[in-house]
C-alpha angles and dihedrals in degrees: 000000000000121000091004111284121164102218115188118226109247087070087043091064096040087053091045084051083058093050095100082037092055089049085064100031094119092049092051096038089048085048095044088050092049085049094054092046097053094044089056089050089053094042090052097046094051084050094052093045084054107127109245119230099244092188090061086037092056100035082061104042084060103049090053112041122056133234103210109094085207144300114279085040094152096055086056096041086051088050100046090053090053091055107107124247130245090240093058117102092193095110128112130249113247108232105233123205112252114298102013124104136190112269098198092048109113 
């Protein structure tokens, strides 16, 4: 043999026993690793359909985030009432340089 291994024979005659199996090796490999591939792909999508624990899910959402808008919430809540409203025709006209007109004006 190559390189000078002594190999005993009862391995010669097991090697001799993958002879017709050496002449394919790329086809199963290439079958084995599409195998694997799609067992990983299966695996993953199980893993994703899985149904989610919406107790856990919820428990969690409420220790970590907080309630409170901020601190000073009422002065925001009082200035957000006081905004105007787009029905309202209360607001005054712009006054435009000769020749110019407002383009957002229905």
């Amino acid at each position: 043999m190559a390189f000078g291994i002594k190999v005993p024979p009862k391995v010669k005659s097991q090697l001799r026993k993958l002879k017709p199996v050496a002449k394919h090796h790329y086809f199963i490999v290439t079958i084995l690793l599409f195998g694997g591939v799609a067992a990983v792909i299966y695996s993953v999508n199980q893993t994703l359909a899985a149904p989610t624990d919406d107790a856990y899910r919820s428990e969690r959402l409420q220790s970590t985030i907080g309630s409170k808008f901020n601190k000073n919430a009422r002065d925001t809540i009082e200035k957000i009432k006081a905004l105007q409203k787009s029905t309202d025709t209360a607001v005054p006209e712009a006054n435009f340089p000769a020749g110019r007109i407002n383009p957002f004006a229905e």
